[in-house]
N, C-alpha and C positions, 0 to 999 in steps of 0.2 A: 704770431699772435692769434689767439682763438676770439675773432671779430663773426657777429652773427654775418652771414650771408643777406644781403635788403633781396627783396621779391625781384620779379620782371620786372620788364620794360612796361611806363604807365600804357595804357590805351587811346588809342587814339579820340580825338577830339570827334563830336559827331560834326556830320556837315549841317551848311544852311543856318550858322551863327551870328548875330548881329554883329555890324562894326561896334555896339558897345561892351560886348560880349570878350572880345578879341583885346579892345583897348584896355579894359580890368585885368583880363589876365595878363598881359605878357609884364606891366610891374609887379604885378603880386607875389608872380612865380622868380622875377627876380629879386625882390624882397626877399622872399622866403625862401630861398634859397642863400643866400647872403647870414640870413639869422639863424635858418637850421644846421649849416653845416658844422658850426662851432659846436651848438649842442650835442649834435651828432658825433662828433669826434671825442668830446669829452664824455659823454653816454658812454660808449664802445671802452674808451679805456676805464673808466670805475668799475666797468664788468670784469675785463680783464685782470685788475687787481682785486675785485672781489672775490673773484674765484679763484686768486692765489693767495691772497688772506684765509678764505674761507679751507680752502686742503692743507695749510701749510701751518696757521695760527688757530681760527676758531675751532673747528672739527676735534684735534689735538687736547685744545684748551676747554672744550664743551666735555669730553669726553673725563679729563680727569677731572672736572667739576663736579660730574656727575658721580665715578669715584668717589672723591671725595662727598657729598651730599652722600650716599651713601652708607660709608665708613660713620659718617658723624652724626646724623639723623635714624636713616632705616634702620641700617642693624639695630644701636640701642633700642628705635624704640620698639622695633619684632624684638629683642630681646626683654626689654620689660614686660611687653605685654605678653609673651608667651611663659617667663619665668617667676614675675609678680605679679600682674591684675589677672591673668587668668584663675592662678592658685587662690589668691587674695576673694575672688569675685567667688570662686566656689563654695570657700570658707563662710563667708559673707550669706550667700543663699542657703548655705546648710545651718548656722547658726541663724538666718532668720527665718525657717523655717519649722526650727524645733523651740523659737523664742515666742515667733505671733503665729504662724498658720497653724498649728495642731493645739495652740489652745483658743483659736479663733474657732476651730472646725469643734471641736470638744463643747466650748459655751454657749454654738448654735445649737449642737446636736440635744445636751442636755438643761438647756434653760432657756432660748429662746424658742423652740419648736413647740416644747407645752407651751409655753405662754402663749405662743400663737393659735395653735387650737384652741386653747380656752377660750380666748378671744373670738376666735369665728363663729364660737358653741354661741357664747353670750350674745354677736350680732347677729345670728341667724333664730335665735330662739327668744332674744328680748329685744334689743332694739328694732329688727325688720317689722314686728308685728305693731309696735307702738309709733313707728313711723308712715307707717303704712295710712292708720287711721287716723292721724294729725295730717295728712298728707290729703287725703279726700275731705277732712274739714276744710282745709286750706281753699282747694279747690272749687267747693260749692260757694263758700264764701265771698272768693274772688271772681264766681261767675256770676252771684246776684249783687255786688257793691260794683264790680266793676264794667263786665263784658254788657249787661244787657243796659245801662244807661249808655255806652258809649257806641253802641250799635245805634239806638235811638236816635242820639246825635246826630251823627257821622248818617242817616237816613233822613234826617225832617229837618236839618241846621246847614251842616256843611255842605251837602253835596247843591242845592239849592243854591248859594253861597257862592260855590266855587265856579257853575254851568255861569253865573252872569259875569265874573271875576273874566272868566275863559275869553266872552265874545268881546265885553272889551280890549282884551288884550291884542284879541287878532284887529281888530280894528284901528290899533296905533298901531303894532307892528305893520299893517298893510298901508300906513299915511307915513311912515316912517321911510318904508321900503321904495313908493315913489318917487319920495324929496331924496334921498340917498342915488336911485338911477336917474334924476335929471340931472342932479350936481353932478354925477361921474359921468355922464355922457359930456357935459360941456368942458370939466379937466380933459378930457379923453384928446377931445378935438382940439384944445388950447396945446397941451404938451405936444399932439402929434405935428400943428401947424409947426410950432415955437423951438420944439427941439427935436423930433425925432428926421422929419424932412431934412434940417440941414446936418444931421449926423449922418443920413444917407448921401447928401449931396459930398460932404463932407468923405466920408471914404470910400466914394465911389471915383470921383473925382483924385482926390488925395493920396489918401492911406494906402490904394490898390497900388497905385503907381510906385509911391515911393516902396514900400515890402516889396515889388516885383524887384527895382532895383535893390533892393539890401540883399534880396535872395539871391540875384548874380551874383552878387559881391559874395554874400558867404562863400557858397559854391565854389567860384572860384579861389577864395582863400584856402578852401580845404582842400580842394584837388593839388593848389601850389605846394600845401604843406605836405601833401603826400606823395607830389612831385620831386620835392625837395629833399625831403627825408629818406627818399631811395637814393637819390643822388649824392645825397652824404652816405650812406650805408657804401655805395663803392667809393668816395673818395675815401673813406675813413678805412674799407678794407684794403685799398691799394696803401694808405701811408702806413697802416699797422704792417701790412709784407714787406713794405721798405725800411720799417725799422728793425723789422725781424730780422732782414739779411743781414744788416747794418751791424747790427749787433755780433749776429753770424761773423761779417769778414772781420770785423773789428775785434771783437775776444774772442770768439769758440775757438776758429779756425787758427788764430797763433797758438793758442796755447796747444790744441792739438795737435802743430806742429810742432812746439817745446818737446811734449810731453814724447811724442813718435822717433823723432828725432833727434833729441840730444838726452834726455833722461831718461830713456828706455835703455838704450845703447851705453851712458854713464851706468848705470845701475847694472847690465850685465859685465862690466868692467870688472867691476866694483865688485861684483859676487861673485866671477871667477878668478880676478887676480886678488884681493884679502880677504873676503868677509870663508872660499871656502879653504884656502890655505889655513890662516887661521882658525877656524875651527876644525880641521883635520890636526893643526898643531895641540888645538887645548884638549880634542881626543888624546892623541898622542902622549900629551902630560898627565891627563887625568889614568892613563892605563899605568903607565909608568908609576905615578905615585902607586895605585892601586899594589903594583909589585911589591913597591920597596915595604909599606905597609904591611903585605902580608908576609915577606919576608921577616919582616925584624920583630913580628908577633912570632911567628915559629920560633926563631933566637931567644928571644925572653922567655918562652916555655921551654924550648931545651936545654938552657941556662937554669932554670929552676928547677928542673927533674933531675940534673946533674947535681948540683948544690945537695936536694933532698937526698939523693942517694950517698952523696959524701958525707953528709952529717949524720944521717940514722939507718944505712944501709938500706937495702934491699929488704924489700917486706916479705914474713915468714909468710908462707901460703897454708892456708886454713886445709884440712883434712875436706877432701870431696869435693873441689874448687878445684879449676884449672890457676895454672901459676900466671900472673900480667905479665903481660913481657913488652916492651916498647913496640911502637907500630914499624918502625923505621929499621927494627932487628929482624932479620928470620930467625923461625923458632926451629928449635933443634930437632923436633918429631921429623919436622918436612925438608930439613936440608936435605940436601944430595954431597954422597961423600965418595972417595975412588973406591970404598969395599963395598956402598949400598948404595941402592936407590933405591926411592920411593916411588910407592904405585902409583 
């Protein structure tokens, strides 16, 4: 079983640890030891099935998913879009191209471009000039109705006004500011008597103690667990090799003997007293038929060459043409005879 290997051996404890120190850990480490091993053993085999799920089931079954998502998404729609909306989009740009931008470009060029010069001609040549001059009326008008009464003002009114506004203000702000730092002087001193001293006393005395001991205690819970968790890492490697072998003497190894010793041995039986007799024999039959086949084909053609020649003779032979003669006759040019022989 492919069980992870746990780390070393933990390290050793430092020296010079209290008796309270000593009394926390050795339940905590037996605690947790007690809780993690289970987890640990059950950890280690989800793995081991996940990783035979995962090469055997998902990988297999992700892969013709993927296939599939493929075949049924990608291609159509790289096919649509390479064989409909691309042509469709071109179509579309070309025909609205020649629908609005060339008479868009066309009704700038010849009806709004004069119009727009004319327009500049008239604002630069009649309106600039006539604004111009309503523009400096405007101006002198609003400097003697407005600018020099409100300078006046704002010099002999408000600012007089504002310098005695000013010193009293700083004068409550400065009666304000006093009664504000006596009152928070005497909260100051009330809160620090009333609550801050015995917040101090409070976890200095307290708090400090008790967090000291929760910090052992953590500590030591986490060094247990990580005591623990290695010592489940080898019990869980040693139970996973014992059921490996287990397994091993149990099925591999008989059937590897089945398979070595009696069906190896069965099987060459078996192939050299029938399976090659036998097929030496259906050779044997299949050559055989072969014969008689082409045997009784030759028969029925020499059967019928004979018939032809008894019914309608021997065919006249044509001027300048060798005569046929059967394959299976020698022809009389090349026989050999006791008066001649051929070269």
């Amino acid at each position: 079983m492919d069980i992870e290997k746990p780390a070393g051996p933990p390290a050793a404890a430092p020296a010079g640890e209290g008796c309270l120190v000593v009394a926390i850990r050795v339940p905590v480490r037996i605690v947790a030891l007690v809780l993690v091993v289970p987890v640990r053993m059950a950890w280690d085999a989800l793995v081991v099935v996940g990783r035979f799920l995962n090469g055997t089931l998902l990988r297999p079954l992700g892969r013709a998913l993927l296939w599939v998502g493929r075949a049924v998404f990608v291609w159509p729609s790289v096919g649509l879009w390479r064989y409909v909306l691309v042509p469709s989009g071109k179509g579309l740009a070309w025909l609205g191209k020649v629908l609005l931008v060339l008479p868009a470009i066309a009704f700038y060029r010849h009806v709004l471009t004069p119009l727009g010069h004319g327009a500049a001609w008239l604002y630069a040549r009649v309106l600039t000039p006539i604004g111009t001059g309503a523009w400096a009326a405007v101006v002198w008008l609003g400097r003697c109705l407005v600018v020099v009464p409100a300078l006046w003002s704002y010099r002999w009114v408000l600012a007089p006004v504002g310098r005695v506004v000013a010193w009293c203000g700083k004068g409550l702000v400065r009666l304000v500011a006093t009664a504000v730092t006596g009152i928070g002087t005497g909260l100051y001193w009330i809160a620090r008597i009333l609550l801050v001293l015995p917040a101090l006393a409070v976890w200095r005395w307290v708090l400090v103690p008790v967090g000291r001991v929760l910090a052992v205690v953590a500590r030591e819970a986490g060094d247990a667990l990580g005591h623990a968790w290695r010592i489940a890492g080898y019990v869980s490697l040693a139970v996973g090799r014992f059921l490996g072998r287990l397994f091993r003497w149990v099925f591999v190894e008989p059937v590897r003997w089945v398979y070595w010793s009696v069906l190896t041995p069965v099987g060459h039986v078996v192939r050299d007293a029938v399976l090659r007799p036998v097929g030496n024999a259906a050779r044997a039959v299949g050559r055989a038929g072969r014969q008689a086949l082409a045997a009784a084909r030759a028969s029925v053609r020499q059967a019928r060459a004979d018939l032809r020649r008894a019914l309608f003779g021997e065919p006249a032979a044509e001027p300048g043409k060798p005569q046929l003669t059967h394959r299976r006759e020698p022809v009389a040019a090349v026989t050999r005879t006791l008066e001649k022989k051929t070269g």
